[in-house]
N, CA and C atoms as a LAMMPS dump frame, in Angstrom:
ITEM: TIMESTEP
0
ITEM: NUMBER OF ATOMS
375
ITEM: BOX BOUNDS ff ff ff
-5.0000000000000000e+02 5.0000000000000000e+02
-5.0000000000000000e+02 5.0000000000000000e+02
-5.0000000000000000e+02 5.0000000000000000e+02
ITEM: ATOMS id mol type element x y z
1 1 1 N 384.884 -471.176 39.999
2 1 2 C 383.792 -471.925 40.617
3 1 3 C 382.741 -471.029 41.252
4 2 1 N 383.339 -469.999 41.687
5 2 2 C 382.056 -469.347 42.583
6 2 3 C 382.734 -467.347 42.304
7 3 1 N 381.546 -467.196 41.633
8 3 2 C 381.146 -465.663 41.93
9 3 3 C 380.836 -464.468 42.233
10 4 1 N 381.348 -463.877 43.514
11 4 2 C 380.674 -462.573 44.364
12 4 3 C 380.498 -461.535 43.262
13 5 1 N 379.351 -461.187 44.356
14 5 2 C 378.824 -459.892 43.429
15 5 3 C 377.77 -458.908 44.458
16 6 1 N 377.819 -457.762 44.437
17 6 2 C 376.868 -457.065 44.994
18 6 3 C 377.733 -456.464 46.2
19 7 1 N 378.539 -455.812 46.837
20 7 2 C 379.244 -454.956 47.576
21 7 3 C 379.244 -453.383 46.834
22 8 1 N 379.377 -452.884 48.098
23 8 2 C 379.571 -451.464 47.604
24 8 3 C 379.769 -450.826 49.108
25 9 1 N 379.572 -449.559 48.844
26 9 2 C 379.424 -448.592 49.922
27 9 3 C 378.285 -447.932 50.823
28 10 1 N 377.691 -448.304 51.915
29 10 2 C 376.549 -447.282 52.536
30 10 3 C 377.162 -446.848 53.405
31 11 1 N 376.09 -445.993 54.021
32 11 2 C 376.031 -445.286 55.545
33 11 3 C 375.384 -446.981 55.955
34 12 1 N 375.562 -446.175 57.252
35 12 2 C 375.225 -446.935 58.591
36 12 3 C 373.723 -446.999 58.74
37 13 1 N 373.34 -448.45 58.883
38 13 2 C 371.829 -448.609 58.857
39 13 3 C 371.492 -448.78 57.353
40 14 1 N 371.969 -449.277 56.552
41 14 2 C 371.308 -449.248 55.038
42 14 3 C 371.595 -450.463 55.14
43 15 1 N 371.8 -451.257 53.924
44 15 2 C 371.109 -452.75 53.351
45 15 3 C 372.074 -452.98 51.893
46 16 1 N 372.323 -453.743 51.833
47 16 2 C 372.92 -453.968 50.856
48 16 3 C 372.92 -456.066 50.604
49 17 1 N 372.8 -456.177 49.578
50 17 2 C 372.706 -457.967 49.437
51 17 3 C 373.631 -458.413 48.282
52 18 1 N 374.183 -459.57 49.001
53 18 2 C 375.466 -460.072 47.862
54 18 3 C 374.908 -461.371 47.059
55 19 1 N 375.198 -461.512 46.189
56 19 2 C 375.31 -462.683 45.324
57 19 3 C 376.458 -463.773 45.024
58 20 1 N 376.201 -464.986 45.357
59 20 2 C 377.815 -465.61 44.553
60 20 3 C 376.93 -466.799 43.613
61 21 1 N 377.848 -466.907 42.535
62 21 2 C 376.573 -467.907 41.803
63 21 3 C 378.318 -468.901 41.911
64 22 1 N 377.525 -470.275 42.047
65 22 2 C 377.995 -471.271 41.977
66 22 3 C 378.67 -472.462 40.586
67 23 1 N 379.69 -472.123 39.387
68 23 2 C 378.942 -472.988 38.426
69 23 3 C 379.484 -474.181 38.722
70 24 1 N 378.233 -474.734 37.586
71 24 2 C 378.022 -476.418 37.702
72 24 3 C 376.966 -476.713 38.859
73 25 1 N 376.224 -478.051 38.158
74 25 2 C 375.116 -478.442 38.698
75 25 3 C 375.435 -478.985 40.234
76 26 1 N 376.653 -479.373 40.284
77 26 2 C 377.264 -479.909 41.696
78 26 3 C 376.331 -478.944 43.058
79 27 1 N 376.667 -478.146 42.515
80 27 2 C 376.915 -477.059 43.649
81 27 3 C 375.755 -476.41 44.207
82 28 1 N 374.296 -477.432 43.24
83 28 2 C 373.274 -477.408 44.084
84 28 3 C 373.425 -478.82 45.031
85 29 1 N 374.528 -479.383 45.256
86 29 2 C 374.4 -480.677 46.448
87 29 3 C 375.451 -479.846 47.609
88 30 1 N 376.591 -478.884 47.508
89 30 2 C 377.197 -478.372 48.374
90 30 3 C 376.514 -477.232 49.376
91 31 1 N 377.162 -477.505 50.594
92 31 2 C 376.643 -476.284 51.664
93 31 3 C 377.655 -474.81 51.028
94 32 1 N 377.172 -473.855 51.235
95 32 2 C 377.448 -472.706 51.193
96 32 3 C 377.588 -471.903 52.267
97 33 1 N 379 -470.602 52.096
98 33 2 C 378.79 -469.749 53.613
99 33 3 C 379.082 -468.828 53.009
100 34 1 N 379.369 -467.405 53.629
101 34 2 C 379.745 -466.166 53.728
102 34 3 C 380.378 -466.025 54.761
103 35 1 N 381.98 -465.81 54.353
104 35 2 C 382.845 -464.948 55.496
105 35 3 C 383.384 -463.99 55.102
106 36 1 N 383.886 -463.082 55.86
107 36 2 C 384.108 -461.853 55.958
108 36 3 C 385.571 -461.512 56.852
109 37 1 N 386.484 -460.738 55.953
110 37 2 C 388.103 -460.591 56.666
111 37 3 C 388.191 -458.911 56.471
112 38 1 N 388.265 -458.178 57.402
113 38 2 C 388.891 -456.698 57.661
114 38 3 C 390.075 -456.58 57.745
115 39 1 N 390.882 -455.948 57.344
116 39 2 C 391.787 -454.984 57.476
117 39 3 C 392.712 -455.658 58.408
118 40 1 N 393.805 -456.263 58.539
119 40 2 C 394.634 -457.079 59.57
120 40 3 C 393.833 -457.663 60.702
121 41 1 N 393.105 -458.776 59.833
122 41 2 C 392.05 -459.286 61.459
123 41 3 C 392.119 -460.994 60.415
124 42 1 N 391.647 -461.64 60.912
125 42 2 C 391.113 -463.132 60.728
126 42 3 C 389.811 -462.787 59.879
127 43 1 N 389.916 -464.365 58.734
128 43 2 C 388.753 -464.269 58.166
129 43 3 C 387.623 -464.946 59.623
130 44 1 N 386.583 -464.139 59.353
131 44 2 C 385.397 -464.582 59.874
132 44 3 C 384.148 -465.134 59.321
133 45 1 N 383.657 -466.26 59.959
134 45 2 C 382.666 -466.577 59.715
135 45 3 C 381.222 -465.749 59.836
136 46 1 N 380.242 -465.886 58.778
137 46 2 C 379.301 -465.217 58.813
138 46 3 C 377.607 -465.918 58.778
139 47 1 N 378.067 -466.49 57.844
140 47 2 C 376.406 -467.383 57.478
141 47 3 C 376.709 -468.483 56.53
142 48 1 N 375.871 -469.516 57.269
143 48 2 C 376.04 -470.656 55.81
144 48 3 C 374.594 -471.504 55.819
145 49 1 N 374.474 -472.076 54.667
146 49 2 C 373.354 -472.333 54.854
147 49 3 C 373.258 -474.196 53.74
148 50 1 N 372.672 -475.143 54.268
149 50 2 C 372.668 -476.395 53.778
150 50 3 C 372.206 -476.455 52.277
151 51 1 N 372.825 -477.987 51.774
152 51 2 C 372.295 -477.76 50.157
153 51 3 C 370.717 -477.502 50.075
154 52 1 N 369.437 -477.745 50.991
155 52 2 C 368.504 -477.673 50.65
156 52 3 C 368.103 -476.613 50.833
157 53 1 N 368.581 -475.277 51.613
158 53 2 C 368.418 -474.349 52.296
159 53 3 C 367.443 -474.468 53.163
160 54 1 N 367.51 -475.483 53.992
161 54 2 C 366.114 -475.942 55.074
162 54 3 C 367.217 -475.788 56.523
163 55 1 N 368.272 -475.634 56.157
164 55 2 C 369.457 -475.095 57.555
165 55 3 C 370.661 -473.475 57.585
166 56 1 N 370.286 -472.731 57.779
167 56 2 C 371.131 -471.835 58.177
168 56 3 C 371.594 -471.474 59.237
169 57 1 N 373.053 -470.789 59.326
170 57 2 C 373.518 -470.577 60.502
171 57 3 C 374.218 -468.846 60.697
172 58 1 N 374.376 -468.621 61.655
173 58 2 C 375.025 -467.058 61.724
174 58 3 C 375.76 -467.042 62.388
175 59 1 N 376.785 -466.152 62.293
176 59 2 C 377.801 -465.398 63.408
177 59 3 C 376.837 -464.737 64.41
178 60 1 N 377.809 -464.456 65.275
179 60 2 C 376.828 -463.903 66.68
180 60 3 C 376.997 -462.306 66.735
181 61 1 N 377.924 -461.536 65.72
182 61 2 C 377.292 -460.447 65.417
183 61 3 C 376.377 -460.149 64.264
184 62 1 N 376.118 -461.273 63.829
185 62 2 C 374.843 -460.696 62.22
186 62 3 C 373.728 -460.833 62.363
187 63 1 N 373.721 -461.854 63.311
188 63 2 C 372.227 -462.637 64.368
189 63 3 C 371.182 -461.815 64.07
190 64 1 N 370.475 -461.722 63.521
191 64 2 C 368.877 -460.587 63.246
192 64 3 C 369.348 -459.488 62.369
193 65 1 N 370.36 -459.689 61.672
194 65 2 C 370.22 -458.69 60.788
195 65 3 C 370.721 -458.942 59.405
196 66 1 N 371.534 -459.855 59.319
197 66 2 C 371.86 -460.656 57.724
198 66 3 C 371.051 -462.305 58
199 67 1 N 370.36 -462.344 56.927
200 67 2 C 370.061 -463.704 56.268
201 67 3 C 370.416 -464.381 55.16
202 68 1 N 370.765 -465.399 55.173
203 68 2 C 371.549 -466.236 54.209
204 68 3 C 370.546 -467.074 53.23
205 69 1 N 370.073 -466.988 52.173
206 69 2 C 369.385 -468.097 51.028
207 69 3 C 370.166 -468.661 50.093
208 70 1 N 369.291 -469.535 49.299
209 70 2 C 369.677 -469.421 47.945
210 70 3 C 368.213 -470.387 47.154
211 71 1 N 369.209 -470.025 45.773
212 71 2 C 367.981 -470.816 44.85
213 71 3 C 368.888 -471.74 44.205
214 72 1 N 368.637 -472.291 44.046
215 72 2 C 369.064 -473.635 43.245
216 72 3 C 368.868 -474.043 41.768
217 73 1 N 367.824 -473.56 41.249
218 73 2 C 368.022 -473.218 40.209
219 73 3 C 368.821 -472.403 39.102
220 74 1 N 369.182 -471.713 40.011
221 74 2 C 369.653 -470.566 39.252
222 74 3 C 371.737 -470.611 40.412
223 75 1 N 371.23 -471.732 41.086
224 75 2 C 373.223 -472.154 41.294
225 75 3 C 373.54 -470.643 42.17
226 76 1 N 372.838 -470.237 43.088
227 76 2 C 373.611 -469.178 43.213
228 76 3 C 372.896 -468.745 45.011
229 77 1 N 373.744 -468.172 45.922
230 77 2 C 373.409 -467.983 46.978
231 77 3 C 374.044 -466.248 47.188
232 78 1 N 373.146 -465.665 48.573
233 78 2 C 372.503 -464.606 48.815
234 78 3 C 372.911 -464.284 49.787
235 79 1 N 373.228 -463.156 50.443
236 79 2 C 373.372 -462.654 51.702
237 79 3 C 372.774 -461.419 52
238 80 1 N 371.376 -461.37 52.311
239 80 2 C 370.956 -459.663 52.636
240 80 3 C 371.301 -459.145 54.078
241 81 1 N 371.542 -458.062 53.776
242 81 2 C 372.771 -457.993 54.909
243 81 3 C 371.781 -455.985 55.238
244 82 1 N 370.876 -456.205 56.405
245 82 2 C 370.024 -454.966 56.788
246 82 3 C 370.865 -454.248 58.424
247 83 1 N 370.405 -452.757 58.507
248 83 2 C 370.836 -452.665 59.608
249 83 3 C 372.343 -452.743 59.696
250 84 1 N 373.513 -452.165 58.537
251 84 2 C 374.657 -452.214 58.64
252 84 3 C 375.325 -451.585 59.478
253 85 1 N 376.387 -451.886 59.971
254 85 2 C 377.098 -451.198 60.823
255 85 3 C 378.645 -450.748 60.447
256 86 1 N 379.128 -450.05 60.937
257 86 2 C 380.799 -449.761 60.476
258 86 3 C 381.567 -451.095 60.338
259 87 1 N 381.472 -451.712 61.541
260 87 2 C 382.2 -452.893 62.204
261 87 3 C 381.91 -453.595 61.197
262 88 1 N 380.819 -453.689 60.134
263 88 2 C 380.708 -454.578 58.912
264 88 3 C 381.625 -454.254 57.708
265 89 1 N 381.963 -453.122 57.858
266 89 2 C 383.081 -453.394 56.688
267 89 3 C 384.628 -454.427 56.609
268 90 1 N 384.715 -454.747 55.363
269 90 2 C 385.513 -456.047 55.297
270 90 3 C 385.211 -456.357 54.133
271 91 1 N 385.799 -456.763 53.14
272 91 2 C 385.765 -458.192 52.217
273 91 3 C 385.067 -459.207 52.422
274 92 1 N 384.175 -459.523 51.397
275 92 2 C 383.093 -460.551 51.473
276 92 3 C 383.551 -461.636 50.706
277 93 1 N 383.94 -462.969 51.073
278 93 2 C 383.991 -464.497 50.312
279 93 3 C 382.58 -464.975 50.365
280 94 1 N 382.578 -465.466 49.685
281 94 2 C 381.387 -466.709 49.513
282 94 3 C 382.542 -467.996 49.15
283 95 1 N 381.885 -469.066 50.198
284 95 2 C 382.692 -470.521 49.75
285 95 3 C 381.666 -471.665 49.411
286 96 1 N 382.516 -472.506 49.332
287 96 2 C 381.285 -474.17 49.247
288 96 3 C 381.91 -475.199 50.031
289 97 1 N 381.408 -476.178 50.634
290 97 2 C 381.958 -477.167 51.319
291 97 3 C 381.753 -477.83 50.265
292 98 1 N 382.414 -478.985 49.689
293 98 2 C 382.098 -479.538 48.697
294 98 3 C 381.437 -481.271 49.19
295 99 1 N 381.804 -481.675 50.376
296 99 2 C 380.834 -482.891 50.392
297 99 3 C 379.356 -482.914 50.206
298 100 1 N 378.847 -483.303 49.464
299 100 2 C 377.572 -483.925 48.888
300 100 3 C 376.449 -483.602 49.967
301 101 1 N 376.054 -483.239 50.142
302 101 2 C 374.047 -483.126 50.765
303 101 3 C 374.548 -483.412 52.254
304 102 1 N 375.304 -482.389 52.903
305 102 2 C 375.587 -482.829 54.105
306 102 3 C 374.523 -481.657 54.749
307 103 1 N 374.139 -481.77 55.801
308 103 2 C 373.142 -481.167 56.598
309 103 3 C 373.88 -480.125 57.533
310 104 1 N 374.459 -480.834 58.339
311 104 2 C 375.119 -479.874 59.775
312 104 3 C 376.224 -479.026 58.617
313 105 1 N 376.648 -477.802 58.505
314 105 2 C 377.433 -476.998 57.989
315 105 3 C 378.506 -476.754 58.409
316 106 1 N 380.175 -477.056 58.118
317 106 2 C 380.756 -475.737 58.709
318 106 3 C 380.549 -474.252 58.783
319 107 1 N 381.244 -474.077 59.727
320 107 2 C 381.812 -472.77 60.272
321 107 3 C 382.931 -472.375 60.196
322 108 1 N 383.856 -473.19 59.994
323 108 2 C 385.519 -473.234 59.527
324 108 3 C 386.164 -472.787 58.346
325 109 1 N 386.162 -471.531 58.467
326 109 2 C 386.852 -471.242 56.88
327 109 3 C 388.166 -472.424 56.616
328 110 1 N 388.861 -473.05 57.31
329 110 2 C 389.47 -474.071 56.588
330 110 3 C 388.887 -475.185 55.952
331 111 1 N 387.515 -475.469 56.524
332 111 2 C 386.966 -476.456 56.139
333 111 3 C 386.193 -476.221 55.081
334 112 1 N 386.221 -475.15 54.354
335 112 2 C 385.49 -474.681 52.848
336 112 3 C 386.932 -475.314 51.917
337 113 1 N 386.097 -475.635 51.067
338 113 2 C 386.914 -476.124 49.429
339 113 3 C 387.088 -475.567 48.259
340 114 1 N 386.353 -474.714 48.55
341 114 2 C 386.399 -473.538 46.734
342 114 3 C 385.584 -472.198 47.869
343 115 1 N 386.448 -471.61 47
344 115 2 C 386.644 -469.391 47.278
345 115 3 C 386.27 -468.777 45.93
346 116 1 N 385.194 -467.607 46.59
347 116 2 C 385.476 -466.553 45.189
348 116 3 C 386.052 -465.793 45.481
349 117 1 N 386.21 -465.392 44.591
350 117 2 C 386.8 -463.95 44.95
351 117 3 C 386.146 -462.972 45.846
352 118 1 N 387.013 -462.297 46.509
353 118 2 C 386.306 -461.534 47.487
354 118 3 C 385.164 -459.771 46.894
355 119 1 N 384.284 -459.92 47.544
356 119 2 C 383.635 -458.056 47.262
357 119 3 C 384.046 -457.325 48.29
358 120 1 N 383.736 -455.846 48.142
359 120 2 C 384.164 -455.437 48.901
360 120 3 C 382.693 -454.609 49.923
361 121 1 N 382.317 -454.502 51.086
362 121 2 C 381.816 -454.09 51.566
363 121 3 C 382.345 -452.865 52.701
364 122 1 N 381.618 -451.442 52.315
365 122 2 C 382.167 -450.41 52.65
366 122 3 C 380.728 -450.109 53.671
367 123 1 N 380.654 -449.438 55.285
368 123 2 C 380.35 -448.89 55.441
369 123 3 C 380.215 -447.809 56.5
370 124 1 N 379.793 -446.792 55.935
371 124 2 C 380.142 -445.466 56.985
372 124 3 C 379.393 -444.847 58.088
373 125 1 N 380.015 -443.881 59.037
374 125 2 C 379.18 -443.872 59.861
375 125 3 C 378.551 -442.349 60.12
């Protein structure tokens, strides 16, 4: 159902942006997020953003420095992720809530319905 793509490795302070494409037309009516799980810690929430992308939300460490889109055409959502830090490395999910054109988003990685596979995001200091 859903695709990550775009992880790798920087230094500290570089930029890097992920991709997850969504298939099926559905999945331009589902909200979308990005969370993120390190190394023996809890997955965390990161960014999600409504089916119209007219609502996004952030964790309170990404706050001004990752933004969350997508396009809809092309079924697929974004995370540019500037200003990296160590503390950002972790495994990247992209999920979908799957109820229909809902506005307010979770934040609950339990409350997501479909997972991709995770990327991996490396960075150094």
């Amino acid at each position: 159902q859903l695709q990550a793509s775009g992880g790798g490795s920087v230094q500290a302070g570089g930029s890097l942006r992920l991709s997850c494409e969504v298939a099926g037309k559905s999945g331009r009516t589902y909200a979308l997020g990005w969370f993120r799980q390190a190394p023996g810690k809890e997955r965390d929430f990161v960014a999600a953003i409504n089916y119209n992308g007219k609502g996004d939300y952030y964790g309170d460490s990404v706050k001004g420095r990752f933004t969350i889109s997508r396009d809809n055409a092309k079924n697929t959502v974004y995370l540019q992720m500037n200003n990296l830090k160590p503390e950002d490395t972790a495994v990247y999910y992209c999920a979908a809530d799957y109820r229909p054109l809902i506005v307010i988003v979770t934040t609950t990685p339990d409350d997501m319905h479909y997972w991709g596979k995770g990327t991996q995001v490396t960075v150094s200091s």
